[in-house]
MIDREN-777265 format. One record per residue (C-alpha): x, y, z; residue in three letters. Coordinates in steps of 0.25 Angstrom, whole numbers, padded with zeros to 4 digits, always signed. Example, Ala and Ser with C-alpha at 12.3 -4.5 7.8 and 13.67 -1.06 7.14 Angstrom:
BEGIN
+0049-0018+0031Ala +0055-0004+0029Ser 
end
This chain:
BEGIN
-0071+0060-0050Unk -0082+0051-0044Unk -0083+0046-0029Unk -0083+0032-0035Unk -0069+0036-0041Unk -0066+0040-0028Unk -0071+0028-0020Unk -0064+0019-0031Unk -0050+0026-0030Unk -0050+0025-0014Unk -0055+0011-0013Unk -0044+0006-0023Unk -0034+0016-0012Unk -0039+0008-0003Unk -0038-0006-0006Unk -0024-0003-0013Unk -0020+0002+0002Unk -0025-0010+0008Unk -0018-0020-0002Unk -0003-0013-0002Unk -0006-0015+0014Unk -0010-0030+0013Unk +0001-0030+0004Unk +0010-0024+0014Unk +0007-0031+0026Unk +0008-0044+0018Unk +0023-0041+0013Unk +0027-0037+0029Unk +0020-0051+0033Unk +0028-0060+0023Unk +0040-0052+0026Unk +0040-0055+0040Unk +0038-0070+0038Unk +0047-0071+0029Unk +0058-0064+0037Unk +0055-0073+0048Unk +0057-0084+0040Unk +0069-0078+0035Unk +0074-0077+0049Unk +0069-0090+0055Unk +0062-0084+0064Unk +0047-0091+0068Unk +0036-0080+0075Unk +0030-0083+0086Unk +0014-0087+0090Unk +0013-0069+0087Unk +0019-0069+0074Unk +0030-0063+0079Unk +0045-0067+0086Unk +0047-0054+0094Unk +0036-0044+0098Unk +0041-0032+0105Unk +0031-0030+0117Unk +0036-0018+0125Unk +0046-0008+0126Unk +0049+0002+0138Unk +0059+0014+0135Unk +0071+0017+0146Unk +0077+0028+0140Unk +0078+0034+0128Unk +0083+0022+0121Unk +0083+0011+0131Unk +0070+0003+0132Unk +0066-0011+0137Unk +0057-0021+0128Unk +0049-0033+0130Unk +0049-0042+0120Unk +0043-0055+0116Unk +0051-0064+0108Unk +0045-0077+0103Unk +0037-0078+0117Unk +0048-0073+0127Unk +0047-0058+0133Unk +0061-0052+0131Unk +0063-0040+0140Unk +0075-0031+0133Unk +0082-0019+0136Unk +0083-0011+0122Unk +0094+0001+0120Unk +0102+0009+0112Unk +0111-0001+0109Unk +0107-0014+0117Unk +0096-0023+0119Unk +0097-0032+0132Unk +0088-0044+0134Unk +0084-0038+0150Unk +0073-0050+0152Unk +0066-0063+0147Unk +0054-0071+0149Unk +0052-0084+0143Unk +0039-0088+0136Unk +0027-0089+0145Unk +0034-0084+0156Unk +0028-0069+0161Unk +0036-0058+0166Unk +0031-0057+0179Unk +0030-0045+0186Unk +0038-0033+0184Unk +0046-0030+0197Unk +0044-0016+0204Unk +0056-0009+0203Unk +0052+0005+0208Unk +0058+0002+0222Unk +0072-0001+0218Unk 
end
């Protein structure tokens, strides 16, 4: 076997790799939009309607999230069995300042 069978036979590797992943990334795409068209759903100026931001864990399965959803950040509570909406701020309104709570 010469190298240029071998340089043939990794090349062709290579550029059937990169065409199953176009291929790939192409089918997740055009699922996407047409499950939102399925839905009704629009996506925002992001391309996308809800974008998880952050998450803070309180125990070993509560945790607190801030999301954004179509422009608003959503502050929730998530746990085993409940999520609860704890606060909201309207589009292009900022949060503010975080209040000190350590002398409570």
């Amino acid at each position: 076997m010469g190298l240029g069978t071998v340089l043939s036979s990794l090349l062709a590797i290579v550029l059937s790799l990169g065409a199953v992943l176009i291929l790939a990334w192409l089918s997740l795409r055009g699922l996407r939009m047409w499950q939102d068209r399925l839905h009704g759903t629009a996506r925002d100026e992001d391309g996308e309607q809800i974008r998880f931001l952050r998450a803070m864990p309180l125990g070993q399965r509560e945790r607190v999230a801030l999301i954004k959803v179509r422009g608003d950040l959503l502050l929730v509570g998530i746990t085993a069995g409940n999520i609860s909406l704890l606060a909201r701020w309207p589009q292009g309104q900022d949060a503010g300042p975080v209040p000190d709570t350590t002398e409570l």
